[in-house]
VMD Tcl script that builds the backbone (N, CA, C; Angstrom):
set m [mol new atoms 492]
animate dup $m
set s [atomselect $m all]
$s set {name element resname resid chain x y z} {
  {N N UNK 1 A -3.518 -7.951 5.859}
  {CA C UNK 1 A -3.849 -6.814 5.025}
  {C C UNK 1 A -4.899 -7.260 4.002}
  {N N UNK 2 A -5.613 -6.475 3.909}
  {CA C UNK 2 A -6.616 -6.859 2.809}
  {C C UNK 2 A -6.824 -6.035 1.871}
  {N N UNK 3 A -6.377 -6.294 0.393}
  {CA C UNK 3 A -6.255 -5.527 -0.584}
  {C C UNK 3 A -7.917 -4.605 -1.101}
  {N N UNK 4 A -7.605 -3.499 -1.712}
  {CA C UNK 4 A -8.288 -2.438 -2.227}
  {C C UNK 4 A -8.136 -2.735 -3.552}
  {N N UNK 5 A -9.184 -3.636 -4.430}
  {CA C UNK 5 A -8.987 -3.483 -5.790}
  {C C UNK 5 A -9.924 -2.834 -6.207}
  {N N UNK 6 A -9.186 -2.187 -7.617}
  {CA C UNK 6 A -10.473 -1.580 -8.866}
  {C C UNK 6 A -10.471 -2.491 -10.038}
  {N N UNK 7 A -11.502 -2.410 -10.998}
  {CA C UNK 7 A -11.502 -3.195 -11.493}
  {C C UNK 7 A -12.324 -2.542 -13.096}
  {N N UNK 8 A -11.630 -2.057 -13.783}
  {CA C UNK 8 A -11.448 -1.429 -14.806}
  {C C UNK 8 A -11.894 -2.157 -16.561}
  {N N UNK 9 A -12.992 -2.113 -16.720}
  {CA C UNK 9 A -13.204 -2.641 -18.211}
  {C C UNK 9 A -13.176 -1.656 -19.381}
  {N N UNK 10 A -12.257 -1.815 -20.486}
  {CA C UNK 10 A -12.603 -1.558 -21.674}
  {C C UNK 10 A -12.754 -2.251 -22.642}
  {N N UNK 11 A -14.597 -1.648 -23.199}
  {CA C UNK 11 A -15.177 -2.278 -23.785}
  {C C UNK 11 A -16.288 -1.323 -24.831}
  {N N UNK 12 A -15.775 -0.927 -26.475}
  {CA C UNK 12 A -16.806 -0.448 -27.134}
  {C C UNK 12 A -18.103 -0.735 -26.633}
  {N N UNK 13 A -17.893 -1.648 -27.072}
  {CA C UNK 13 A -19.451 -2.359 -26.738}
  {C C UNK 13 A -20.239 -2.315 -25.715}
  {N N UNK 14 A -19.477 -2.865 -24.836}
  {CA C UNK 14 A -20.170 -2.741 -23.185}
  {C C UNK 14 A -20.638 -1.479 -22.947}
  {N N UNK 15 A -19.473 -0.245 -22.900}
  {CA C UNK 15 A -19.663 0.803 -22.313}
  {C C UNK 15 A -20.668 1.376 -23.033}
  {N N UNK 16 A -21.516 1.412 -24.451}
  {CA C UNK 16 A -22.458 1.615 -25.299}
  {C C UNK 16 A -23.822 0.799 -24.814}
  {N N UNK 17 A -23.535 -0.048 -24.042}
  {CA C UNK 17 A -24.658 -1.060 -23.449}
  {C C UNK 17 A -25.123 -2.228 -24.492}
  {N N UNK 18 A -24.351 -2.227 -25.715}
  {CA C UNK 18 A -24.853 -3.537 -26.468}
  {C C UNK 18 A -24.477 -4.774 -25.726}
  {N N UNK 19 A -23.590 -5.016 -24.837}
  {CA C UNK 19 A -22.816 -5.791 -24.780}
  {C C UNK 19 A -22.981 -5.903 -22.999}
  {N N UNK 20 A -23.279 -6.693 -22.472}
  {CA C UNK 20 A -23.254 -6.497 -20.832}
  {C C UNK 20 A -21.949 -6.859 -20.404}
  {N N UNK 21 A -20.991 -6.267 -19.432}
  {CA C UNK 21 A -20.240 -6.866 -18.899}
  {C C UNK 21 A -19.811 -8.319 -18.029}
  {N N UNK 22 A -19.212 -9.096 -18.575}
  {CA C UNK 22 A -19.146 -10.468 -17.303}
  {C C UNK 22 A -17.837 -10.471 -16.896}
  {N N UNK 23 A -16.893 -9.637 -17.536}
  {CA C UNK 23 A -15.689 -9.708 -16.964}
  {C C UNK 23 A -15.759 -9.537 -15.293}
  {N N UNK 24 A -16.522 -8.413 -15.225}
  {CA C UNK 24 A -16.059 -7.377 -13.801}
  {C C UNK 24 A -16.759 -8.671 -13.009}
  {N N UNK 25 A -17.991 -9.055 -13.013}
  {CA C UNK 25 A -18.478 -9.733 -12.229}
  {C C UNK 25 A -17.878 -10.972 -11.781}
  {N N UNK 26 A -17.104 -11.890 -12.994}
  {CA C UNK 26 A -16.192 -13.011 -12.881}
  {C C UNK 26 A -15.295 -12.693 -11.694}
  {N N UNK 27 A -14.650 -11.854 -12.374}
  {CA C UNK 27 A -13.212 -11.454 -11.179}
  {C C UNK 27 A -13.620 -10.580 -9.954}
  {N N UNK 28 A -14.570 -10.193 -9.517}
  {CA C UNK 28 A -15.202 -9.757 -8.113}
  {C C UNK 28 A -15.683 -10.919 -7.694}
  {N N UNK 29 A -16.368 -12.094 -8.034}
  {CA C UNK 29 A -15.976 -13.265 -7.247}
  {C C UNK 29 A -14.618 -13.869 -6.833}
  {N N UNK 30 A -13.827 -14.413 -7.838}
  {CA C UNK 30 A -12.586 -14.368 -7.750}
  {C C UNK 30 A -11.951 -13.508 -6.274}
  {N N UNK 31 A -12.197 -12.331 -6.495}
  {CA C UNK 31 A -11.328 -11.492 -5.447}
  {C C UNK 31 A -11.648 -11.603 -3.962}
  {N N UNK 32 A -13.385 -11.919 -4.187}
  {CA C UNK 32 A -13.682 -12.157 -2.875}
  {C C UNK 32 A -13.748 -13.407 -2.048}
  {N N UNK 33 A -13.028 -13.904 -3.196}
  {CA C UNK 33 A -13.023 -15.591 -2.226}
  {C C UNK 33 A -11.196 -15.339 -1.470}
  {N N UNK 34 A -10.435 -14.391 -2.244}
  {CA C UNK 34 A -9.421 -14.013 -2.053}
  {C C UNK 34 A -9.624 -13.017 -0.485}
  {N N UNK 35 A -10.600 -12.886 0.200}
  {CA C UNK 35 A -11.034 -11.842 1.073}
  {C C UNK 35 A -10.459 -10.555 1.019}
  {N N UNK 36 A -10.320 -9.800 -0.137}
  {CA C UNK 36 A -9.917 -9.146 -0.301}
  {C C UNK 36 A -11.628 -7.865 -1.129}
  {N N UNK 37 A -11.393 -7.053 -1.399}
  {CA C UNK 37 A -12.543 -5.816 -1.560}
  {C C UNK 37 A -12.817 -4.999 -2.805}
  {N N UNK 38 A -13.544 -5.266 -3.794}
  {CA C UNK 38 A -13.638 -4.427 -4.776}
  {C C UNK 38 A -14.423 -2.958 -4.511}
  {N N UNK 39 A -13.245 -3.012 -4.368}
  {CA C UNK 39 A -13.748 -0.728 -4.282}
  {C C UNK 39 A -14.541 0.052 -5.526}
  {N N UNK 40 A -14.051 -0.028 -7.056}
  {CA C UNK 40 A -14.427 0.561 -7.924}
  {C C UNK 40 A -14.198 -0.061 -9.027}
  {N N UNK 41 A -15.725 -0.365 -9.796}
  {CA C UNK 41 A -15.913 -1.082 -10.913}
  {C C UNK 41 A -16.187 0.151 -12.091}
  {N N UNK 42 A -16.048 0.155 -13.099}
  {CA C UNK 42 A -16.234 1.209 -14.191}
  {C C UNK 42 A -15.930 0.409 -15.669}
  {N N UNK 43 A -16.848 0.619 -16.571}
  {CA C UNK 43 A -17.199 0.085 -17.944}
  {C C UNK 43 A -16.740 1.560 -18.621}
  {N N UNK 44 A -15.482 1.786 -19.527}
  {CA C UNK 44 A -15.720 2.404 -20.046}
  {C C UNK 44 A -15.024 2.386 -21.576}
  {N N UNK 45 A -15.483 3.013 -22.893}
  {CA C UNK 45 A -14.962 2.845 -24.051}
  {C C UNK 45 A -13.468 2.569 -24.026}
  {N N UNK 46 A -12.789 1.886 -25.599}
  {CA C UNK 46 A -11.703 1.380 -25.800}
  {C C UNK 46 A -11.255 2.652 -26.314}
  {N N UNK 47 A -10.437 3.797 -25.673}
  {CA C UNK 47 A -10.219 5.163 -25.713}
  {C C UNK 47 A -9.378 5.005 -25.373}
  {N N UNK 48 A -8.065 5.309 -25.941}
  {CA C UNK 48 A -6.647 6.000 -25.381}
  {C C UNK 48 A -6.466 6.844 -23.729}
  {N N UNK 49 A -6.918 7.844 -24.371}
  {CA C UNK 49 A -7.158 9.460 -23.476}
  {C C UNK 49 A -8.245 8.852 -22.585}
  {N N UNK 50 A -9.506 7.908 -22.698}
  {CA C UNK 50 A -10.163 8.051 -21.390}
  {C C UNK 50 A -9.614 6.776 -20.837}
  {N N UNK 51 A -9.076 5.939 -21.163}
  {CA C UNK 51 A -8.204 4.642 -20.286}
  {C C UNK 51 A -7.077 5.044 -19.432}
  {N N UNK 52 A -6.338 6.324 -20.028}
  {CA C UNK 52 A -5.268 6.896 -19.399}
  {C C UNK 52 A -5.861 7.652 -18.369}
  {N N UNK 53 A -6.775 8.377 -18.450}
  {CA C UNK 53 A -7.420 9.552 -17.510}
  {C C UNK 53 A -7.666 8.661 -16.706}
  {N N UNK 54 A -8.609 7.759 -16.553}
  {CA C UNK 54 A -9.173 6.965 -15.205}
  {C C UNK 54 A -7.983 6.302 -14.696}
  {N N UNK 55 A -7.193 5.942 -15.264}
  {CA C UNK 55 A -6.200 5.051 -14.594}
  {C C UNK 55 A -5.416 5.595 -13.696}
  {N N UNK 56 A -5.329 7.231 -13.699}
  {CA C UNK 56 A -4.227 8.523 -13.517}
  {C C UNK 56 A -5.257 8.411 -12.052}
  {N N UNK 57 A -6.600 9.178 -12.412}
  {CA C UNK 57 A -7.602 9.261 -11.431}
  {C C UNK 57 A -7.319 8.147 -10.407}
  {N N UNK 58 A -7.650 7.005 -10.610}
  {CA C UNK 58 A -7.710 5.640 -9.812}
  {C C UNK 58 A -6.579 5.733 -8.487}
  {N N UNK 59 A -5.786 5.689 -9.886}
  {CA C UNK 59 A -4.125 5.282 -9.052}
  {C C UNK 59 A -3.691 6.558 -7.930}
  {N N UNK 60 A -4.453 7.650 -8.244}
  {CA C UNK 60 A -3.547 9.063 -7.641}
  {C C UNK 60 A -4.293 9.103 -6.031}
  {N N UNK 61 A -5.765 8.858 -6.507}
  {CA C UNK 61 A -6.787 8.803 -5.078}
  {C C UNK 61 A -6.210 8.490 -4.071}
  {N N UNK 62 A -5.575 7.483 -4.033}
  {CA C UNK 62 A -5.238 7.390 -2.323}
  {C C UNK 62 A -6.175 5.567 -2.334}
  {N N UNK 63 A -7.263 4.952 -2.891}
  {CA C UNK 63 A -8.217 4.089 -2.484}
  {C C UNK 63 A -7.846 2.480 -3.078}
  {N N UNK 64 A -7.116 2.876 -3.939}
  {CA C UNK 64 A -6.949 1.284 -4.156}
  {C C UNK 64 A -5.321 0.766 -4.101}
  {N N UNK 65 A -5.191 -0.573 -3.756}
  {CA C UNK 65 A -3.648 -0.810 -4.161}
  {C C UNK 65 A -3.092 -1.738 -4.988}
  {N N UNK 66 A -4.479 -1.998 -5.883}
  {CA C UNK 66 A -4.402 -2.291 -7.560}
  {C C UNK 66 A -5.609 -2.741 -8.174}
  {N N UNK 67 A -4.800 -2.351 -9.448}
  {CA C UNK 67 A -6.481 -1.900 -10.169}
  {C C UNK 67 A -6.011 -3.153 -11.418}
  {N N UNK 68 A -7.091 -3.822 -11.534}
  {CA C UNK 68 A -6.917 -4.831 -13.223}
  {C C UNK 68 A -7.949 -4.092 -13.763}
  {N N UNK 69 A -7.297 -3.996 -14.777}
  {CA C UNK 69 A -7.871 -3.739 -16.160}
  {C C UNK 69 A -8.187 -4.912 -16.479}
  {N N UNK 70 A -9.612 -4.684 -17.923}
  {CA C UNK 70 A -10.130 -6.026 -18.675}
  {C C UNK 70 A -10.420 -5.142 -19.906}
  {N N UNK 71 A -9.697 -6.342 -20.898}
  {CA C UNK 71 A -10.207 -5.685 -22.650}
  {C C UNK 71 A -8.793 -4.977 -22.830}
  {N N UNK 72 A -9.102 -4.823 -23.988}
  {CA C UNK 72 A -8.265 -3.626 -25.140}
  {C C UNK 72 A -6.945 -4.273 -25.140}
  {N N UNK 73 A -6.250 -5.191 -25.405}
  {CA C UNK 73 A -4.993 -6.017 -24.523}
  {C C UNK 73 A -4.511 -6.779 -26.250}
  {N N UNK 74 A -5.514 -6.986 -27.357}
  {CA C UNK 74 A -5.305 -7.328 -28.412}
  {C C UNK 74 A -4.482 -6.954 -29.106}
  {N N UNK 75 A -4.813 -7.293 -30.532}
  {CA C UNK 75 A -3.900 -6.610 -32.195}
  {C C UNK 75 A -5.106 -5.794 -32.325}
  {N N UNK 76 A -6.416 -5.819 -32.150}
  {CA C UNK 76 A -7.269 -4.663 -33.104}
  {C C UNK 76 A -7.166 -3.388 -32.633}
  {N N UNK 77 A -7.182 -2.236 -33.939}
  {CA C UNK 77 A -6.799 -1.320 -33.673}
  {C C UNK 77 A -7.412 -0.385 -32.688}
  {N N UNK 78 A -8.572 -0.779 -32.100}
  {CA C UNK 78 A -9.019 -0.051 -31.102}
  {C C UNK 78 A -8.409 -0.609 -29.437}
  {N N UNK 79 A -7.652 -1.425 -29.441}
  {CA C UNK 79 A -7.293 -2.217 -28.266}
  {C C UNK 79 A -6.058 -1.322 -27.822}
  {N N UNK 80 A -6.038 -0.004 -26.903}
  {CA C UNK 80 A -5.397 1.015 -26.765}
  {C C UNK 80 A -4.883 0.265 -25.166}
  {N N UNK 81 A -5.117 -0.413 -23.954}
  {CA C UNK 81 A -5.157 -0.796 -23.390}
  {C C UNK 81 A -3.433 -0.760 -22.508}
  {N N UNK 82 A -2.711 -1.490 -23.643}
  {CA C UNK 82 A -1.281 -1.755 -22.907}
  {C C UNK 82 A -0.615 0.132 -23.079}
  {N N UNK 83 A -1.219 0.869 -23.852}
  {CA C UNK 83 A -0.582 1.822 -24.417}
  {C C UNK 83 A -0.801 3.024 -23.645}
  {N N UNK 84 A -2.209 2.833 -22.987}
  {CA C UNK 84 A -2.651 3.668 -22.002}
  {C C UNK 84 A -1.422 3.718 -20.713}
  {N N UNK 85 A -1.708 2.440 -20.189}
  {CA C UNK 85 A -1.094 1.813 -19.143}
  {C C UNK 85 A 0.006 2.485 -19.236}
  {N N UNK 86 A 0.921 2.010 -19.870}
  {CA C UNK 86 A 2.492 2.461 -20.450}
  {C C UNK 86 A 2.607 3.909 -20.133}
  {N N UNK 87 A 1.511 4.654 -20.360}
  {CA C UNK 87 A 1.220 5.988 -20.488}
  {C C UNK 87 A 1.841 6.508 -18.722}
  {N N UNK 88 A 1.149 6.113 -17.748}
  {CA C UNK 88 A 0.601 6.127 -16.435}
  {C C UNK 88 A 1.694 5.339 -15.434}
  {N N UNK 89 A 2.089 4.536 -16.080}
  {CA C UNK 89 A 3.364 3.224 -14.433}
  {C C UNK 89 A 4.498 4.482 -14.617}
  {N N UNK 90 A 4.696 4.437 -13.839}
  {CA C UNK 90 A 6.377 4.951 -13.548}
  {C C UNK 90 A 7.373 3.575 -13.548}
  {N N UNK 91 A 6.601 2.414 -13.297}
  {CA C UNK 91 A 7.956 1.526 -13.156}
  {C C UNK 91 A 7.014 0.419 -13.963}
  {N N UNK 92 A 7.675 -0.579 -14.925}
  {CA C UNK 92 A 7.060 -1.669 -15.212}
  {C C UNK 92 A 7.364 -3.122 -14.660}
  {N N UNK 93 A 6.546 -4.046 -14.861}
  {CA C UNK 93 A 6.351 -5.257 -13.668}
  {C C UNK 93 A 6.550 -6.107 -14.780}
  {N N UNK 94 A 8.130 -6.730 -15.642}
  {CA C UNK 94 A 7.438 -7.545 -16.293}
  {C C UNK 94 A 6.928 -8.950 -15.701}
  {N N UNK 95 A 7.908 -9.086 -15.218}
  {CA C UNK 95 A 7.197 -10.541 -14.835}
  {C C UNK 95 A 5.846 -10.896 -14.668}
  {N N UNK 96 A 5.096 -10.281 -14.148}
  {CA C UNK 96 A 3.695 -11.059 -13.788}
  {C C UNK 96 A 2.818 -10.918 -15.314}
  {N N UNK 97 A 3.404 -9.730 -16.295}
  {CA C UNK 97 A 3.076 -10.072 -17.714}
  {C C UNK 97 A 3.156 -11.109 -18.331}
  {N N UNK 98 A 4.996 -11.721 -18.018}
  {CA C UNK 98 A 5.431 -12.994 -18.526}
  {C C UNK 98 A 4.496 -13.659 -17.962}
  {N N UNK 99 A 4.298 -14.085 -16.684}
  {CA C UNK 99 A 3.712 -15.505 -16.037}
  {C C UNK 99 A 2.858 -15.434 -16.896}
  {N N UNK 100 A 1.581 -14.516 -16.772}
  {CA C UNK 100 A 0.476 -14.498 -17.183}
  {C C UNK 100 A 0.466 -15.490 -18.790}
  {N N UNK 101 A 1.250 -15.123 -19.768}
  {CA C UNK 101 A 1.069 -15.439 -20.884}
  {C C UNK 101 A 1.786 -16.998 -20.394}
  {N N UNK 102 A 2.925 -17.118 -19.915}
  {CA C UNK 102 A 3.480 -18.351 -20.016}
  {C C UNK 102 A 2.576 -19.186 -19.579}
  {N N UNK 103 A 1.477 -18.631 -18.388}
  {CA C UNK 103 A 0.668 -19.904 -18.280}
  {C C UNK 103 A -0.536 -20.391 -19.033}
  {N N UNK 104 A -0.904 -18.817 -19.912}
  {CA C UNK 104 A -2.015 -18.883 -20.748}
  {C C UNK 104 A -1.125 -19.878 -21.987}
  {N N UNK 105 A -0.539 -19.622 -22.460}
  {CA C UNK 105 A 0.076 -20.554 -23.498}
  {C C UNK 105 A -0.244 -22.046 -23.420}
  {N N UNK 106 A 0.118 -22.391 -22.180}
  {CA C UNK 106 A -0.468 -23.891 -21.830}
  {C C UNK 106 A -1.921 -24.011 -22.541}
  {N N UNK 107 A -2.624 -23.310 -22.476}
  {CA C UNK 107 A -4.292 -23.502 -22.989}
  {C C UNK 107 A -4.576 -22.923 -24.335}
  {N N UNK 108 A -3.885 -22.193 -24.794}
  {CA C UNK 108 A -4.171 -21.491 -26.095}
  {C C UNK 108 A -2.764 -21.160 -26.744}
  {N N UNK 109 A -2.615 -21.582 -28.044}
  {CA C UNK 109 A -1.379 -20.401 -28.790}
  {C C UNK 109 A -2.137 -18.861 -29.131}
  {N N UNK 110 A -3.116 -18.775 -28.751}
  {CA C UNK 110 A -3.354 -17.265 -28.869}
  {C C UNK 110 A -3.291 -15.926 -27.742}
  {N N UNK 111 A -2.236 -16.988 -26.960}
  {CA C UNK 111 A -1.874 -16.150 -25.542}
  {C C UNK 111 A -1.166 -15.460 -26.092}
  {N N UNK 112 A -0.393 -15.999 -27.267}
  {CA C UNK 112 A 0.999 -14.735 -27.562}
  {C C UNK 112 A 0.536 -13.728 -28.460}
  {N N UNK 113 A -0.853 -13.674 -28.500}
  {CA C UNK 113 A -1.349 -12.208 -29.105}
  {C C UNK 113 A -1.634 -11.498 -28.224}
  {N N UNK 114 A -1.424 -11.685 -26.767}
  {CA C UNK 114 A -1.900 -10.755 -25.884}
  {C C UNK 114 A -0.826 -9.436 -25.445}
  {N N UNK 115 A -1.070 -8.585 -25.591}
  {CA C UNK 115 A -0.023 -7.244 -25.485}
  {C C UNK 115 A 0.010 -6.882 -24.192}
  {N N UNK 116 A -0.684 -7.330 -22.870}
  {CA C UNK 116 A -0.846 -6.676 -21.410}
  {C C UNK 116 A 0.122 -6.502 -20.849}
  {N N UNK 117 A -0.043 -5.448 -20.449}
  {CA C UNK 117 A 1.414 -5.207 -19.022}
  {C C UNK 117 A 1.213 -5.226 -17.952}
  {N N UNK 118 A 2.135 -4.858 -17.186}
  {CA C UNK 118 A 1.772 -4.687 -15.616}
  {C C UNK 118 A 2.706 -3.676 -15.584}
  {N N UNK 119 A 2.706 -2.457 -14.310}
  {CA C UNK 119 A 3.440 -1.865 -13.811}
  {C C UNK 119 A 3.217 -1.003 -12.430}
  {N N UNK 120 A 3.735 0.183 -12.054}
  {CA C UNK 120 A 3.481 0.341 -10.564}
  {C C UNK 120 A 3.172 1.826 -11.246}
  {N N UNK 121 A 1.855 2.592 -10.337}
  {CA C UNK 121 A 2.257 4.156 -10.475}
  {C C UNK 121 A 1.999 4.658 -9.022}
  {N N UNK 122 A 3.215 4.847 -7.972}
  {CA C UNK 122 A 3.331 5.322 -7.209}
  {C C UNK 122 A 3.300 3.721 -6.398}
  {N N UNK 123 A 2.216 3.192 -5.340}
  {CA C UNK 123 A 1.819 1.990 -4.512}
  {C C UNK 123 A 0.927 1.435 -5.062}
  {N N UNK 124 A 0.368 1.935 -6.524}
  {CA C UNK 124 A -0.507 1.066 -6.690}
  {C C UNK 124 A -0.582 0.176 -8.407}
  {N N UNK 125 A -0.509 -1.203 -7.925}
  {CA C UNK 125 A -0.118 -2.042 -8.848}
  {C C UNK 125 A -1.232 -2.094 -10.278}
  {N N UNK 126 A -0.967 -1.789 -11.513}
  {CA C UNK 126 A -1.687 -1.829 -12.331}
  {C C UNK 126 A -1.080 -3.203 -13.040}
  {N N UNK 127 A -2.579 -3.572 -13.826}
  {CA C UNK 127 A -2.271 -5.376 -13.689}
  {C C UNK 127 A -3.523 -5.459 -15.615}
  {N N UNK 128 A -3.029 -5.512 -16.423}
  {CA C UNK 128 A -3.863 -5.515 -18.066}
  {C C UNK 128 A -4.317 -7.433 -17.995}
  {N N UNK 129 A -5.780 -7.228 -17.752}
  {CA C UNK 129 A -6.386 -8.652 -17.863}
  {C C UNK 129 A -6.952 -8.977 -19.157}
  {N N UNK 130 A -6.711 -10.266 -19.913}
  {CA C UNK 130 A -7.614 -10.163 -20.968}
  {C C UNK 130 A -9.187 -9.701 -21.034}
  {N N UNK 131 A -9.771 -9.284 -22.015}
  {CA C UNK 131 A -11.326 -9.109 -21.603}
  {C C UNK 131 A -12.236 -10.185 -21.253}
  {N N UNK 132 A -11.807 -11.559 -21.635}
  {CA C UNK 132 A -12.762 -12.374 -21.941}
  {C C UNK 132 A -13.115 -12.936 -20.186}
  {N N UNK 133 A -14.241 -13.032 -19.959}
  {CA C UNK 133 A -14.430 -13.633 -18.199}
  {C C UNK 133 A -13.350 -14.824 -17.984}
  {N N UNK 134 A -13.516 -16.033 -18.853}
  {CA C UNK 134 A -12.715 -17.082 -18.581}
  {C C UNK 134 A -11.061 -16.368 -18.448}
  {N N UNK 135 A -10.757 -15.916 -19.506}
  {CA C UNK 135 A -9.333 -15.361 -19.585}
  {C C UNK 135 A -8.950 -14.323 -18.397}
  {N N UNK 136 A -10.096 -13.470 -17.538}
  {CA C UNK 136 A -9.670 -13.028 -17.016}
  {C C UNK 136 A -8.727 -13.706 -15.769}
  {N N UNK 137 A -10.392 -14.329 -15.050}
  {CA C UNK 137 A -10.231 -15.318 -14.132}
  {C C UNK 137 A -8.990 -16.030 -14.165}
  {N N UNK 138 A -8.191 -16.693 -15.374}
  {CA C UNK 138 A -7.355 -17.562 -15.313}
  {C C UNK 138 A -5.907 -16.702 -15.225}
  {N N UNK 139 A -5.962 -15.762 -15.783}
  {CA C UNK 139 A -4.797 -14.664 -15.469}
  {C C UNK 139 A -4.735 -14.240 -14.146}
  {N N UNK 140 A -5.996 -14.172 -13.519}
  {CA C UNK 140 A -6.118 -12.929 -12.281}
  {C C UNK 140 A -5.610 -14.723 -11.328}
  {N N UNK 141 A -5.629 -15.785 -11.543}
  {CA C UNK 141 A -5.355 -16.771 -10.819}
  {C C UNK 141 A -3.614 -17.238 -10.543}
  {N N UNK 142 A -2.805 -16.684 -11.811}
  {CA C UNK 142 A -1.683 -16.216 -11.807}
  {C C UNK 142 A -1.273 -15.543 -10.846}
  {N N UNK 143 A -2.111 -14.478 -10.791}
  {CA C UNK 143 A -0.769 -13.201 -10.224}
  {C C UNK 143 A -1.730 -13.110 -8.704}
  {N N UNK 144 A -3.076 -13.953 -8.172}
  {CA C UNK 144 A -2.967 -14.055 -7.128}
  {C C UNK 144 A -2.091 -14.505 -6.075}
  {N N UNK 145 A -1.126 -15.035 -5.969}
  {CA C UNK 145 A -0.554 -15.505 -5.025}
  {C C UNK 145 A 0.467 -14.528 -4.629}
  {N N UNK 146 A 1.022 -13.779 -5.481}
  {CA C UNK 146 A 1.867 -12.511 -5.276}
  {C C UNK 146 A 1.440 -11.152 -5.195}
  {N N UNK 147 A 0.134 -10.546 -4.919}
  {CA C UNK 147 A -0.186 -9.167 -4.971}
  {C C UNK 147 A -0.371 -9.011 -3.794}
  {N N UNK 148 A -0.497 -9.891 -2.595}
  {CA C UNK 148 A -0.422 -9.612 -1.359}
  {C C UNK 148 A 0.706 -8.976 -1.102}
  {N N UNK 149 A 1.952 -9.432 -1.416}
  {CA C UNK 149 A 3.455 -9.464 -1.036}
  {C C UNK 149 A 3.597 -8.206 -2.168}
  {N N UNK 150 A 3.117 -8.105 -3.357}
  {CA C UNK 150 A 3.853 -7.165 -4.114}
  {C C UNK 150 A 3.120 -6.033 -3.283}
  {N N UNK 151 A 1.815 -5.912 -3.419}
  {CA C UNK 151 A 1.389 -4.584 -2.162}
  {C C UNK 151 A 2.166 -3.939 -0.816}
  {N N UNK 152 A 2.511 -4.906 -0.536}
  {CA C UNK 152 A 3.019 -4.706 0.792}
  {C C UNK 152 A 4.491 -3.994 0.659}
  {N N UNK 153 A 5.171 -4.800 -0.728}
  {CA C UNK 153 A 6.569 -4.187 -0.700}
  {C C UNK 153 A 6.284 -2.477 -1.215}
  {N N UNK 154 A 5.229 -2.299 -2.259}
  {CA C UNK 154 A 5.187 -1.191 -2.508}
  {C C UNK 154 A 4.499 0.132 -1.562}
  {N N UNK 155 A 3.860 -0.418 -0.472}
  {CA C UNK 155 A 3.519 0.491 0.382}
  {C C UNK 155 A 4.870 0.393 1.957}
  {N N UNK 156 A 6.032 -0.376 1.196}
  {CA C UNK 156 A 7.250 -0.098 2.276}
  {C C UNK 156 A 6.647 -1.096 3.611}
  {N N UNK 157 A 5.889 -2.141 3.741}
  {CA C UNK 157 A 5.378 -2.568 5.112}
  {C C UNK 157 A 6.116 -3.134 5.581}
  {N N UNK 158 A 6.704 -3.272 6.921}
  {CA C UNK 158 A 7.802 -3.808 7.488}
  {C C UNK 158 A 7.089 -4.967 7.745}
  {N N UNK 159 A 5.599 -5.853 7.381}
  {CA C UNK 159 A 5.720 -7.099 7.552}
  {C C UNK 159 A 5.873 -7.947 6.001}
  {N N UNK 160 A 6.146 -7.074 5.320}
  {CA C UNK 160 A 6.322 -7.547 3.890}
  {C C UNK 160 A 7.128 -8.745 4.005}
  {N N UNK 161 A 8.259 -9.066 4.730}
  {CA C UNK 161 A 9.360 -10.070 4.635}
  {C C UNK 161 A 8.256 -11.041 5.018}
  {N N UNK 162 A 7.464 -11.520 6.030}
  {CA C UNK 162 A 6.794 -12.475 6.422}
  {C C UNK 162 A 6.496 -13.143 5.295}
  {N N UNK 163 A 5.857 -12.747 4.120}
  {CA C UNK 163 A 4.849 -13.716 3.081}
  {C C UNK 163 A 6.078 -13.590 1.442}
  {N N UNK 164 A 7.430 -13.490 1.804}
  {CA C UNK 164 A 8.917 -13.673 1.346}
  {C C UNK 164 A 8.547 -15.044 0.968}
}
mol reanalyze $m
mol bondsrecalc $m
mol representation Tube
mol addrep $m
């Protein structure tokens, strides 16, 4: 199976064009060494209401079977990110939240300022990456080894037990 990712930035800045994106580009290498497919990239402001709307959009389509977010995951008050999310899963994933930080901790004590979640809305896995390229990459290196298998359980695949 080869996963359908989106790949979701919020970013004042970016989406204003001061600021170029390197997140998206970091982790679309990343994914494709994973042979797996970035379907839909989108830069857009650190917005409550438009982080929730696209995420609703994304997830409802039918096209991807998980989308990372990058950015908004902080303490500053524009970092709406985990709150959106929260907005949108029907079910939450903590664990791959935990990993994420437990392994960022190893490299930084400023992992435990990170607020990201994970959760499911409907089959498709939503996954809060830090913004920063390095931080993404090293998170999205986490929860690679399990989104094959978590995909599979959430689209019911009877070869899901295989990669058990």
């Amino acid at each position: 199976m080869s996963l359908r990712i989106g790949i979701l930035t919020a970013s004042d800045r970016s989406a204003r064009g001061e600021r170029s994106d390197q997140t998206s580009p970091a982790l679309e290498d990343e994914i494709k060494t994973a042979n797996w497919t970035v379907v839909r990239v989108a830069v857009i402001p650190d917005d409550f209401q438009i982080i929730r709307e696209t995420l609703i959009v994304w997830a409802d389509r039918g096209e991807l079977d998980v989308i990372l977010t990058t950015g908004g995951t902080g303490f500053s008050p524009r970092d709406n990110t985990p709150e959106a999310t929260l907005a949108v899963v029907e079910r939450i994933a903590p664990g791959i939240a935990e990993a994420m930080r437990a392994q960022s901790l190893q490299s930084t004590p400023h992992a435990m300022l990170s607020r990201g979640i994970a959760g499911i809305r409907g089959s498709v896995l939503i996954i809060n990456l830090p913004g920063s390229p390095k931080a993404a990459v090293e998170n999205f290196k986490v929860v690679r080894p399990v989104l094959l298998h978590a995909v599979e359980l959430l689209k019911n695949d009877p070869e899901s037990e295989k990669h058990h």
